[in-house]
C-alpha positions in Angstrom: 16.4 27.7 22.1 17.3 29.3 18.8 17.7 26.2 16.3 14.6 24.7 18.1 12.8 27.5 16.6 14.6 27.6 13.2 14.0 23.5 13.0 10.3 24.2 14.1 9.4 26.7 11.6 11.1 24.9 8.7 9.4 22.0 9.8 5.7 23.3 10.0 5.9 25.5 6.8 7.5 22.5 5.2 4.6 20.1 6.0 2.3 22.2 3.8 4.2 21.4 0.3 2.4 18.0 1.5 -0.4 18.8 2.9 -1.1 21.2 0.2 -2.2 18.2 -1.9 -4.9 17.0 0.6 -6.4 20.6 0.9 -6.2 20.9 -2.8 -8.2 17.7 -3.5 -5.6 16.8 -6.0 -6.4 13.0 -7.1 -4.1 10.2 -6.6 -2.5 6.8 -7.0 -0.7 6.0 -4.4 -0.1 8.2 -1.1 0.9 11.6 -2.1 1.6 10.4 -6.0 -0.7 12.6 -7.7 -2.7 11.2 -10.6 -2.3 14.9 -12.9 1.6 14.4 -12.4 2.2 10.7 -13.2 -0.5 10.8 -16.7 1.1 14.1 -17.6 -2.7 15.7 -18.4 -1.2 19.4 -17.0 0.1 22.4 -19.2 3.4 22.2 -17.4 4.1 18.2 -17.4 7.6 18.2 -16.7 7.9 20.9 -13.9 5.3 19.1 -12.4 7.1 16.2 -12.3 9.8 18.4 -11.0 7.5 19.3 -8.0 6.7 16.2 -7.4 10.4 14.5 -7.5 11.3 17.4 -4.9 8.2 16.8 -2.7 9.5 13.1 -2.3 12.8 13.9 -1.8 13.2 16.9 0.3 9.6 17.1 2.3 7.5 14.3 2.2 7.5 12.5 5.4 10.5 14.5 6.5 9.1 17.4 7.6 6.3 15.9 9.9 8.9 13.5 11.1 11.1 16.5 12.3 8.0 18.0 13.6 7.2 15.0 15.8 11.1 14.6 16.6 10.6 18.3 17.8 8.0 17.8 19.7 9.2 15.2 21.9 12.5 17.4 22.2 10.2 20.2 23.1 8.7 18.1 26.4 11.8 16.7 27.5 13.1 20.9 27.7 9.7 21.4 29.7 10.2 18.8 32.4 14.0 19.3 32.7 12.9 23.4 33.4 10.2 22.3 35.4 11.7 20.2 38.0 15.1 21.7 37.9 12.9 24.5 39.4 10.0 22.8 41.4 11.0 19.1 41.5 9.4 16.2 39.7 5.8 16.5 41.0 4.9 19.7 39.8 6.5 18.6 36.4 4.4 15.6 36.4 1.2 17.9 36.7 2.3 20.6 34.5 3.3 18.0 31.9 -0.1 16.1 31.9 -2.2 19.1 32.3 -0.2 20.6 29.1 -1.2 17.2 27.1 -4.4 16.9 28.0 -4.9 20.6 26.4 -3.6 19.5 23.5 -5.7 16.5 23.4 -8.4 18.8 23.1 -7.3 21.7 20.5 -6.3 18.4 18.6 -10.0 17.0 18.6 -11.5 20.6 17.6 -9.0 21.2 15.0 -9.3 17.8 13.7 -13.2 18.2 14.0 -14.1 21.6 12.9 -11.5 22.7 10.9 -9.2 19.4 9.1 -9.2 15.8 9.0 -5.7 15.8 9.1 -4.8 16.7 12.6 -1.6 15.3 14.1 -2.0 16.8 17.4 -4.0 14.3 19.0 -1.8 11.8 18.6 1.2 13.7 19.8 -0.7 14.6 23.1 -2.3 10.6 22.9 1.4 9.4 22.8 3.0 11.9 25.0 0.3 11.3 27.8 1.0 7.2 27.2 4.6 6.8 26.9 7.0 10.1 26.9 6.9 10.8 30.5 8.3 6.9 32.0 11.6 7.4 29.4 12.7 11.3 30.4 15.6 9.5 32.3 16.8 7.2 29.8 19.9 7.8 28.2 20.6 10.3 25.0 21.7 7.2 23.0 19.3 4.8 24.1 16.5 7.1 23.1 17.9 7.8 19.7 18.4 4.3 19.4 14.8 3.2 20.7 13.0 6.0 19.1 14.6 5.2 15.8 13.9 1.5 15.9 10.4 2.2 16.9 9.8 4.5 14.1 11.5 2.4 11.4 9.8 -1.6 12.3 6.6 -0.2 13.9 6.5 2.6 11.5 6.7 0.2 8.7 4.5 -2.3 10.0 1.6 0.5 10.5 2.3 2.0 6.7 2.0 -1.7 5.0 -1.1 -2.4 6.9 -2.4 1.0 6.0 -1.8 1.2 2.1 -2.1 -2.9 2.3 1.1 -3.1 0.6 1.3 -7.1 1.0 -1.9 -7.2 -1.7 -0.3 -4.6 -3.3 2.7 -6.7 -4.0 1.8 -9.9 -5.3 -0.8 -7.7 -8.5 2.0 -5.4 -8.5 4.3 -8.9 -9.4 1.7 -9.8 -11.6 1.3 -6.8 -13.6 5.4 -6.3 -14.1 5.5 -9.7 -15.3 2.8 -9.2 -17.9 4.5 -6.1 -19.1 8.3 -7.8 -19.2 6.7 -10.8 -21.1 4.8 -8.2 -23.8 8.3 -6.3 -24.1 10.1 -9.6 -25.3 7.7 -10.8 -27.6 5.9 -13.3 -25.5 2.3 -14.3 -23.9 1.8 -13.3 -20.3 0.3 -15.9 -18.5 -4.1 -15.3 -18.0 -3.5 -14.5 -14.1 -0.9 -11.7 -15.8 -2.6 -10.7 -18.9 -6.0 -10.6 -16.0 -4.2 -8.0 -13.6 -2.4 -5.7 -16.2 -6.1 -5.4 -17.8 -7.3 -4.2 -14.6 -4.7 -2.1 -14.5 -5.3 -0.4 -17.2 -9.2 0.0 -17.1 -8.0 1.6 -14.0 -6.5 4.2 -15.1 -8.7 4.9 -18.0 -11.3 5.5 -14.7 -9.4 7.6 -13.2 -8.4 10.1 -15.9 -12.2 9.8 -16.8 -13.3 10.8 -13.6 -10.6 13.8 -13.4 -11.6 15.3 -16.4 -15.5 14.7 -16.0 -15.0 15.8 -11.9 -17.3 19.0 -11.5 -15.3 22.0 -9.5 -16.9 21.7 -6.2 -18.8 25.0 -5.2 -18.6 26.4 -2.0 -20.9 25.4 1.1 -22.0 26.0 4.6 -19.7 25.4 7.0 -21.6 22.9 8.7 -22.4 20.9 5.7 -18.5 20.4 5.3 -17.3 19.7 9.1 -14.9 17.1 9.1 -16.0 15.7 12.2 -16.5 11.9 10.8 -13.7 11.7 8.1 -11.8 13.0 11.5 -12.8 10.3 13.0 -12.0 7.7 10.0 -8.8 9.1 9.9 -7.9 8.9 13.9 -9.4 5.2 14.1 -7.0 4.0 10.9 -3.7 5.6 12.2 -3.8 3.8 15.6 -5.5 -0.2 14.3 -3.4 -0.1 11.2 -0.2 0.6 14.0 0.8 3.6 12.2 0.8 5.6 15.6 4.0 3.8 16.4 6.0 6.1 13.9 4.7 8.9 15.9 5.7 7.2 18.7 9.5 6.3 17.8 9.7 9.9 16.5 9.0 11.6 19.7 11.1 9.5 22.1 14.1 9.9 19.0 13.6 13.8 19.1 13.8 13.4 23.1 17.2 11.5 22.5 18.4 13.8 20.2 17.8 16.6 22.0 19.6 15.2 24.8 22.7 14.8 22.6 23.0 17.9 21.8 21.9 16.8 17.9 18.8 19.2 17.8 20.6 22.6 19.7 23.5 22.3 17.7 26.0 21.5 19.7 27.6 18.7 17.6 30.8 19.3 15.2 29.9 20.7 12.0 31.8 17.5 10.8 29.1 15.5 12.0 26.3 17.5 10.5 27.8 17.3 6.9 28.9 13.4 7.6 24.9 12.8 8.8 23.1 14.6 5.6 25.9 13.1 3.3 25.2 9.6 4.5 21.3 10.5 4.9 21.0 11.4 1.6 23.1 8.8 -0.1 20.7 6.1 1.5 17.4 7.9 1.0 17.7 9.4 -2.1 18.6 5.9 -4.4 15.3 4.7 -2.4 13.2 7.5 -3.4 14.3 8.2 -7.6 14.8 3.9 -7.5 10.7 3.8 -6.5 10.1 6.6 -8.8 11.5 5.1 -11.9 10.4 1.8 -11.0 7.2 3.0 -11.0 7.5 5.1 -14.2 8.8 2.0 -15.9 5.4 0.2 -15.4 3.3 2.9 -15.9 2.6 4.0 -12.6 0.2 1.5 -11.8 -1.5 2.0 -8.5 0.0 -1.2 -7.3 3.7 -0.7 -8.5 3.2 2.4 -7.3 2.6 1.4 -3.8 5.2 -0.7 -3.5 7.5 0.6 -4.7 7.1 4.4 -2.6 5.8 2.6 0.5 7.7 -0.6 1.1 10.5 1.8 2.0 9.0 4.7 3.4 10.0 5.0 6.7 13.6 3.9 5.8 13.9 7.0 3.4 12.1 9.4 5.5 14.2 8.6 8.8 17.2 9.0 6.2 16.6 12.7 4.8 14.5 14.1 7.9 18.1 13.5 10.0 19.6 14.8 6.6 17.6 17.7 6.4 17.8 18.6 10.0 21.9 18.2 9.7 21.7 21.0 6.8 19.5 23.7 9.2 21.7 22.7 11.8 25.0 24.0 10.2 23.2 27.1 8.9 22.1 27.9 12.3 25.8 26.8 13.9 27.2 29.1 11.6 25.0 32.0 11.1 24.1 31.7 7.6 21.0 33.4 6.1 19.9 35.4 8.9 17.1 37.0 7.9 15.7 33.3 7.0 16.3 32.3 10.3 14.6 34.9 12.3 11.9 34.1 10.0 11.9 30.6 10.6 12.6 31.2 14.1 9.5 33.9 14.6 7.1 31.2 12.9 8.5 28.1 14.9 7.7 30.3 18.6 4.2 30.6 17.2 4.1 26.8 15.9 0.5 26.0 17.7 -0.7 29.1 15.9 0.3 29.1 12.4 -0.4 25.2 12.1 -4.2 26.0 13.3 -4.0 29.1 11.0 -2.8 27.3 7.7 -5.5 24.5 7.9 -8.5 27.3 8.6 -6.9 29.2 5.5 -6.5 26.7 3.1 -9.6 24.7 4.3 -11.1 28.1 3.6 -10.0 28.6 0.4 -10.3 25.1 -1.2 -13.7 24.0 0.9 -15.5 27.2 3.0 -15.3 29.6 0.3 -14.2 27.6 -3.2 -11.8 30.5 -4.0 -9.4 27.9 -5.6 -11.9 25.0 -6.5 -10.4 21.6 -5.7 -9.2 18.6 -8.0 -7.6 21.3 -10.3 -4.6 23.1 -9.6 -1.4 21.8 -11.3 1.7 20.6 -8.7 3.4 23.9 -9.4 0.4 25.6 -8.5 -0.3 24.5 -5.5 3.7 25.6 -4.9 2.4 29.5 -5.7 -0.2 29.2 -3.1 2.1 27.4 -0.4 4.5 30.3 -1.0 1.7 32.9 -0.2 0.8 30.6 3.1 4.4 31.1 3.6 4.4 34.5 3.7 1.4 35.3 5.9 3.2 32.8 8.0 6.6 34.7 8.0 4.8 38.7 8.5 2.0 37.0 11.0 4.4 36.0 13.3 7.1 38.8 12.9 5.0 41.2 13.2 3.0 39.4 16.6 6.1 38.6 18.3 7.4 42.7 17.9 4.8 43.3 20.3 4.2 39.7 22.3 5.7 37.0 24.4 3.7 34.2 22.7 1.3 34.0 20.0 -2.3 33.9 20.8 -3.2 30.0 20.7 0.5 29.5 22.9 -0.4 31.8 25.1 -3.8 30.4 26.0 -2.0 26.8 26.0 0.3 28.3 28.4 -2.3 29.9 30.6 -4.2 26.4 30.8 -1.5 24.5 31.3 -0.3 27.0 34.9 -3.8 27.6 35.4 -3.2 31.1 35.5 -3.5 34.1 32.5 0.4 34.4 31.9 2.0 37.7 30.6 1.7 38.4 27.1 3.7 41.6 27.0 8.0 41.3 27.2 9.6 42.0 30.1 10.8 45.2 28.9 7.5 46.5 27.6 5.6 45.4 30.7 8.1 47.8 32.8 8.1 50.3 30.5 
């Protein structure tokens, strides 16, 4: 379907003015709050900040939850297909078989290639839970998905960045810097935290500047097999997996009620990014200038972007969604849609093919040495991913059914090589 594609391309090129940061090495202090930025050590201090404000309110979080909403639509289309055409068994099969595929690209991407696979845990959940609720209501997958994402979600960030320890030196520290600002004596267990603080920061600016540009190395030196592993064993005990979770069976609700193909009023759209923006946008510049206020500790920091997170990022990923929606609805900026369109049909592709380029240029190959690009920097190089996203695929798709990673998916999943070549090319 048309604005499955648009919403899938959007959502995977948009996940790299995130990601960007990880492959870039760019030091930080707090999740995604990059040290350079917040210490304003660049040439460019306040359009990085700019990048950074837009990266929190536009992208981060968002674009991975639309991803994962997308995903979940994206099964609920194949069974409906599948057994309105060969019943419920054969869907089953298909539907496992397709998972279990996925499993595996997401262990060899996440193992040879980057740490940061998400694939794994979209087949993981899929397998576990997506199947049993296909029959469930629109609403009551919207509503269970949502709920899901926003208390389990929360639950697994807060045990991740350990936001409860983060709170009560983040409490310390603000109280130490109130009592300084009015003249008075911070208590020792205050004065003892905001110290820390401090010598924290001198550490990290010290180890920034004194960091030596990595060189590059053989492949096999830098597999990310273990970190892979690290990273796979924190997002399902810390109960961060239950995001993923509420976002798939949402996306399945949504695309039952018509949300994700665009079959709602554009009233409802404009009333559902209105109202996600008012509520997520406060949250996000409120946590920012909280956290400017004092300094951008590490542990105001913390709290103050991650007590709210999933609140925010459920808030503008429905809010972004509802803007691509009514450009799709009513056929606004073509050209960016076939685009958008032409990268989100080769989705499998072009996410495997943006971690092996930028793993090659920040890690295989040192092109762009890590731990020192600015935040608009990293912007130029996402544009140029962009764009051998955007040709890549336009220029695959003039000639085949499926990129080359969904057609081998496909051909697994049937157990049988499936067409690559369009109907009217084959018969040509």
């Amino acid at each position: 379907m048309p604005s499955l594609d648009v919403l899938r391309g959007a959502a995977l090129l948009g996940i790299l003015v995130i990601n960007i940061q990880i492959f870039a090495g760019a030091p930080s202090i707090a999740f995604n709050v990059p040290l350079r930025v917040v210490t304003f050590t660049g040439e460019h201090p306040v359009l990085n900040a700019a990048v950074m404000v837009l990266q929190w309110l536009f992208f981060e979080g968002k674009m991975r939850a639309l991803f994962s909403m997308l995903f979940g639509a994206g099964a609920l289309l194949l069974l409906s297909r599948i057994e309105a055409r060969e019943g419920a068994g054969t869907a089953a099969k298909i539907f496992h078989r397709r998972n279990l595929w996925l499993l595996l690209f997401g262990t060899l991407h996440g193992t040879l290639i980057w740490n940061g696979d998400v694939l794994f845990f979209y087949a993981a959940v899929a397998l576990l839970a997506l199947y049993p609720l296909r029959r469930l209501a629109g609403k009551w997958l919207i509503g269970i998905g949502l709920a899901v994402a926003l208390v389990g979600g929360t639950f697994g960030v807060w045990n991740m960045m350990d936001v409860p320890a983060a709170w009560s030196v983040a409490q310390l520290e603000e109280k130490a810097q109130d009592a300084i600002a009015k003249g008075e004596s911070p208590t020792t267990a205050e004065a003892k935290a905001l110290a820390g603080a401090q010598a924290a920061r001198r550490d990290q600016i010290a180890g920034m500047k004194a960091a030596p540009a990595p060189a590059a190395g053989a492949y096999v030196d830098g597999i990310p097999a273990a970190a892979y592993r690290g990273f796979v064993t924190a997002i399902f005990s810390s109960g961060w997996i239950l995001e993923t979770l509420g976002f798939l069976i949402a996306g399945m609700g949504l695309f039952k009620t018509g949300f994700l193909t665009g079959r709602l009023s554009s009233a409802h759209y404009v009333a559902i990014a209105v109202l996600g923006y008012a509520l997520a946008f406060p949250i996000i510049l409120g946590g920012l200038a909280h956290a400017h206020r004092y300094g951008f500790s590490s542990a105001v920091t913390t709290v103050a972007m991650m007590a709210p997170y999933e609140l925010q990022t459920i808030a503008a990923s429905l809010a972004d969604a509802s803007i691509l929606l009514l450009l799709v609805r009513h056929g606004k900026m073509l050209p960016v849609q076939r685009a958008l369109a032409a990268v989100g049909r080769m989705a499998l592709t072009n996410y495997i093919a943006t971690s092996a380029i930028c793993t090659g240029i920040f890690t295989w190959t040192a092109t762009l040495p890590t731990g020192t690009l600015e935040q608009y920097q990293m912007m130029l190089v996402v544009l140029s991913v962009w764009a051998f996203n955007i040709a890549f695929s336009l220029a695959w798709l003039r000639f085949f059914s499926f990129g080359p990673l969904e057609w081998l998916w496909r051909s697994l999943t049937y157990w049988k090589l499936q067409p690559m070549l369009p109907t009217r090319k084959r018969s040509a």
